[in-house]
N, C-alpha and C positions, 0 to 999 in steps of 0.2 A: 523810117527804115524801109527800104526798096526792094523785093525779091521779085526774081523772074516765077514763070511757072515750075521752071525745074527746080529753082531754090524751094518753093513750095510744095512739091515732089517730093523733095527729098526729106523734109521738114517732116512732111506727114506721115512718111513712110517711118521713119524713124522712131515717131510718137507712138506709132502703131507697135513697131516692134518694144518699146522700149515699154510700153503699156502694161504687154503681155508679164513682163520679167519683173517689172517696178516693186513686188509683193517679196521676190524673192530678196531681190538687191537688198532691200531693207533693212534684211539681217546680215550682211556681207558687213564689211570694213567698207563696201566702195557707197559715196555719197551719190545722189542726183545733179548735184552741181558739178563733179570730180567727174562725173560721163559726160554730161553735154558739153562744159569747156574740150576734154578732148577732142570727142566728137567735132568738132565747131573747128579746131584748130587743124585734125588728121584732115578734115574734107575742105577747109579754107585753102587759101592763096598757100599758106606754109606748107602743107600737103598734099594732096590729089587735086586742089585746084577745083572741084567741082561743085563746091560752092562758092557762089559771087554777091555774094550780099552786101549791097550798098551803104553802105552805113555811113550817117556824116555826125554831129555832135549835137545838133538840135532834135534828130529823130529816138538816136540812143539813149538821149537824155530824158523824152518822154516816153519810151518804154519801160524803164528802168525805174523812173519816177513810178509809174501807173502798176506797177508790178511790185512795187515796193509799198506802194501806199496800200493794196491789196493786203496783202502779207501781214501789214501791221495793223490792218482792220480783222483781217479773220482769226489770228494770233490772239489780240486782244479779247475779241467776241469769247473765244473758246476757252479765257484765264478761267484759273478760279479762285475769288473776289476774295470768299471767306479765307483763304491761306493768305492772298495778300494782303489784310489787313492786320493778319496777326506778326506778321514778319516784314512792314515796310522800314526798319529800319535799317534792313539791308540794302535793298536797291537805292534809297537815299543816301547811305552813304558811299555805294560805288558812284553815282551820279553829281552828287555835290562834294564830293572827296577824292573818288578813285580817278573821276574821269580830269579834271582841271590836273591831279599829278600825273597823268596821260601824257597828255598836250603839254605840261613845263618837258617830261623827261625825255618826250620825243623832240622836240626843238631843240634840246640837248645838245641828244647823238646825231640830229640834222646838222651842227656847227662842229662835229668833231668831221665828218663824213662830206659832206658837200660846202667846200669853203667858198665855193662861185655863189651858191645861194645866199641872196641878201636878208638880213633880220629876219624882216615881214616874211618870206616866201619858207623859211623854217619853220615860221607859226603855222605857217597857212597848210603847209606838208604833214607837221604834228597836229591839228584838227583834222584835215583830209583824215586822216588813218585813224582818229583816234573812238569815232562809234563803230560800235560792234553790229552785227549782222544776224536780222531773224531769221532770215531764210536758210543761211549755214550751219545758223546753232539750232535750226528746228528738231534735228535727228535727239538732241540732248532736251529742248526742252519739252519733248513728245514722249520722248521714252517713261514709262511707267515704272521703269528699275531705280531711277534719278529720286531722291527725295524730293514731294512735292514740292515745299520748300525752297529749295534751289533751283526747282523748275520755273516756279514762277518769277522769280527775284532776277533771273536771267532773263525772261521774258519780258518784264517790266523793264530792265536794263537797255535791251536792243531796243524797246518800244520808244525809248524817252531820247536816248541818247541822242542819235541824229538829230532830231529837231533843236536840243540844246544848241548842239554843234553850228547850225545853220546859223545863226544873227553873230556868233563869232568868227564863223566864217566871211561873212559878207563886210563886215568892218576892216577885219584885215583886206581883204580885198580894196576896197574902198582907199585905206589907208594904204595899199603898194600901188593903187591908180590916181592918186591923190585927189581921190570926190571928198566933197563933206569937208573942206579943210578948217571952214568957221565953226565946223564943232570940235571941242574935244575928245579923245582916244573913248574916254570915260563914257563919255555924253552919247557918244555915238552907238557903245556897246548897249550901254543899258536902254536906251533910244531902241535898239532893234531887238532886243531882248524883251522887251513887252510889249511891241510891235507884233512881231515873231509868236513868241508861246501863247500873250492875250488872246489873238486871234483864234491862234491854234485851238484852245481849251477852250472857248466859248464857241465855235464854228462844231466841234467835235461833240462837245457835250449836247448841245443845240438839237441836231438833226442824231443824236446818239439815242436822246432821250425820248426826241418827237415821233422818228419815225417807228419803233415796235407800239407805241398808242395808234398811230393811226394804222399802221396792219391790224392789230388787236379789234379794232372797232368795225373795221374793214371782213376781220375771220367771223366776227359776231353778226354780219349777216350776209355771209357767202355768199359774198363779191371775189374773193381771190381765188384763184387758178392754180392748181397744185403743181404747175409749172415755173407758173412765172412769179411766185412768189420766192424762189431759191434765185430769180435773176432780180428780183427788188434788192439784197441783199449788194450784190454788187456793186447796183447805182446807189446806196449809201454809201457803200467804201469812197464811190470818186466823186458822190455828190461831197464830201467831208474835205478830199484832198485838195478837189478840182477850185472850191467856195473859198478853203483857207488862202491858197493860195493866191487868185484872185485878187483876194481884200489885202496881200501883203503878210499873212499870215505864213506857218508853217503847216502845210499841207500833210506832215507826216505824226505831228503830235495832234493835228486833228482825225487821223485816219486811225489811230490807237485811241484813242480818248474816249471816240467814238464809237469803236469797236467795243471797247470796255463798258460803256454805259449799255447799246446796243444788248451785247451779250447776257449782260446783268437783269435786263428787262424778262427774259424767257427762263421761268422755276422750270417746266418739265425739261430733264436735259435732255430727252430722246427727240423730243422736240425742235430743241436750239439745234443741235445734232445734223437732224434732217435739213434745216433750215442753212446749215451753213455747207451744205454739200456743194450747191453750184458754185458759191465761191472760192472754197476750196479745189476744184476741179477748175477752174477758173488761173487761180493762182496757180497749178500745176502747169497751164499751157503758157502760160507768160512766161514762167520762171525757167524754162524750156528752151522758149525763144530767146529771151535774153543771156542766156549763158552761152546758147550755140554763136549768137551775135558777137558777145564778147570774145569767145574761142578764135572764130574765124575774122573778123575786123580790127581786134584788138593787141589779143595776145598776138599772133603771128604778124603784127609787124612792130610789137613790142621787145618779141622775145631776142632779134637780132643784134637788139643797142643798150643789151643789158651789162652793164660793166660788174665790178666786183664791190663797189661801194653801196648800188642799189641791192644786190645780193645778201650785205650785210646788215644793211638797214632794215630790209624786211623782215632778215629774219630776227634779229634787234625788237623790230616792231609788234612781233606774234609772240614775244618770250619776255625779257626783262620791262619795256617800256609798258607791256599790260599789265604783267604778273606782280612785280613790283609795288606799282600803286595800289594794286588789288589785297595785295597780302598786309600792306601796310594800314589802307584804312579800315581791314577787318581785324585786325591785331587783338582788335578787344572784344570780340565776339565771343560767346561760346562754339563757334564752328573749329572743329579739329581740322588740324593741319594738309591732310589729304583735301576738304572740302574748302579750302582756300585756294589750295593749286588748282583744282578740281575748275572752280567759280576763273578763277584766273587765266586757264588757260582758255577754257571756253569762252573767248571772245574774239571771235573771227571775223575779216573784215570781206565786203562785200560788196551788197547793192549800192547803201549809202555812198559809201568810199566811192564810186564809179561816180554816183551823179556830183558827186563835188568833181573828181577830175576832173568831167565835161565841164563845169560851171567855170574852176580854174582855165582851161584850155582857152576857149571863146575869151579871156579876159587879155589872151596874150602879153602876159610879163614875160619877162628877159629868161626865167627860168619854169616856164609853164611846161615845153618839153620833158623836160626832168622832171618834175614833177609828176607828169602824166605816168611815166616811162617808171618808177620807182609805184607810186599807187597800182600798176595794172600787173605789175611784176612780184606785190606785197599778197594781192587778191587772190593771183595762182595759185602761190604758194600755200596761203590760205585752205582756201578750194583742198589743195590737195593734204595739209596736215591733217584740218581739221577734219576733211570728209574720209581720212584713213584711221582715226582716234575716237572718232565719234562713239558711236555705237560698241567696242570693245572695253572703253574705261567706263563708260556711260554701266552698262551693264554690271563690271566689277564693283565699281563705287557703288550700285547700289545696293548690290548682293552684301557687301560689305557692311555698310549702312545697317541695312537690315538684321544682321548676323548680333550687329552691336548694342541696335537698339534690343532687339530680343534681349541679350544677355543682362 
């Protein structure tokens, strides 16, 4: 990604101001993500023009990557372990149940909706959209009103998903540029599926587990810097992404995995706390630049070739193709009906969804445009549902919650 000085002018200027207000916003309806898209789009080529930010598919894609893998390292670090072990049978069953009915029901409505799209490019559109986003659902699984519970179980959800996503991804690809034809559909999937997560969970656990030992041994005889110990912190995150990645791995189940272990390593939590401030303030400036990126490079030359079918789809995509699978494989839960919709609709699409675009784009198929143009169109809209619901059902559900459990 290329900026002038002015684009960095403007950048900063805006950080500044938005810095100031960020405490108050929080309580609003309005999300972080739902300002800088605007922001990004009013001052891009669609608006005022005064910002020019260079953006091609190779740079967005490692920002977005390096911002994402962030997010699901400090996300992770900050879970808590004890609630998810009492309650993994949720996010297991959205993951191995709700997400694979994701991806059939989105491929669906891709072949009622886009008939130029061939087979493979329907699949490839219904994984595109089908993980959910930590960065959009952080407002819901941050809030203290949320039963822990569903905090975590959503956390774990956005955590895992995308990396699933990814060796499905990459086969279908494969299979609409016809690489790999001496293997089987099968052979290939589960080929990059243990490819993919092995790496992932062994790269992540790895340097998750290794590195709070050697700080730990490192604080026992103060050698670390009360500085630069919140910026060790970072270079775990993209030592994790950068390593899985690398070895053919998935960079993003190692960047959570990691985080997880990471996390779990520090009892005092005032501690962990302190400790995950730089990268938290960290992920703040990425998540910043990346959205204004997207706003102005993206959406504004997105938004002019948006027909009524990608209209439908999206919103198809953010309603029945999540909700549906969601409500279904919790059917037999003891979760009451509001925290099913609840779990259901909170699944927003985001970072993830963007770095596949890129990934589809560079592959150039017959329907990679569309494709692009539908994902960048779904993520808006996104941005803007979920960063206007967030925080006001977030709050109710859990006042609620609490009223009940009292009783």
């Amino acid at each position: 990604m290329i900026f002038t000085y002015s684009d960095w002018a403007i950048l900063a200027g805006f950080a500044l101001m938005y810095s100031m207000i960020a405490g108050g916003l929080q309580r609003t309806w309005i999300s972080d993500a739902m300002v800088f898209v605007i922001f990004g789009l009013l001052f891009g080529p669609f608006g005022l023009g005064i910002l020019q930010i260079n953006v091609n598919s190779e740079n967005l894609k490692l920002i977005v990557e390096l911002t994402l893998a962030l997010i699901l390292f400090t996300d992770a670090a900050n879970a808590n372990l004890s609630v998810v072990k009492n309650s993994i049978r949720l996010p297991s069953r959205l993951l191995l149940v709700g997400l694979p009915l994701t991806i059939g029901l989105g491929f669906g409505v891709s072949r009622l909706l886009f008939g130029d799209l061939s087979l493979v490019e329907g699949a490839i559109l219904a994984t595109m959209l089908a993980p959910t986003d930590a960065a959009l659902g952080k407002a819901v699984v941050t809030n203290p009103d949320v039963p822990a519970v569903i905090r975590e179980d959503l956390n774990i959800e956005s955590g895992l998903n995308d990396g699933i996503c990814v060796p499905i991804l990459l086969a279908l690809l494969a299979i609409a540029t016809h690489q790999n034809t001496e293997d089987s559909t099968i052979q290939l999937l589960l080929g990059l599926f243990a490819e993919e997560i092995g790496i992932g969970l062994v790269v992540g656990a790895s340097f998750g587990f290794i590195s709070p030992q050697l700080g730990k041994f490192c604080r026992e005889h103060n050698w670390l810097s009360k500085h630069w110990r919140q910026v060790s912190v970072v270079c775990v995150a993209i030592l994790c992404f950068a390593t899985a990645q690398s070895w053919g791995g998935s960079g993003f189940i190692a960047s959570f995995v990691g985080g997880l272990f990471f996390g779990n390593a520090f009892k005092p939590k005032s501690y962990k706390e302190d400790l995950l401030l730089g990268s938290e303030a960290t992920c703040n400036a990425l998540t910043l630049i990346t959205w204004i990126a997207f706003g102005s490079a993206v959406v504004s030359v997105a938004l002019p070739q948006i027909t009524w079918q990608i209209v439908v789809y999206a919103i198809l995509s953010l309603t029945i193709v999540r909700m549906v699978p969601v409500f279904l494989c919790l059917s037999r839960t003891t979760l009451n009906l509001e925290s099913k919709l609840f779990v259901g609709w909170f699944g927003p699409r985001g970072l993830a969804s963007i770095v596949f675009a890129v990934i589809v784009l560079d592959e150039r198929l017959p329907g990679s445009n569309t494709l692009t143009l539908i994902v960048a169109f779904t993520v808006v809209l996104s941005v803007l549902a979920h960063g206007l619901t967030a925080n006001p059902w977030a709050r109710s559900y859990g006042q609620r919650m609490g009223q009940n459990k009292a009783d």
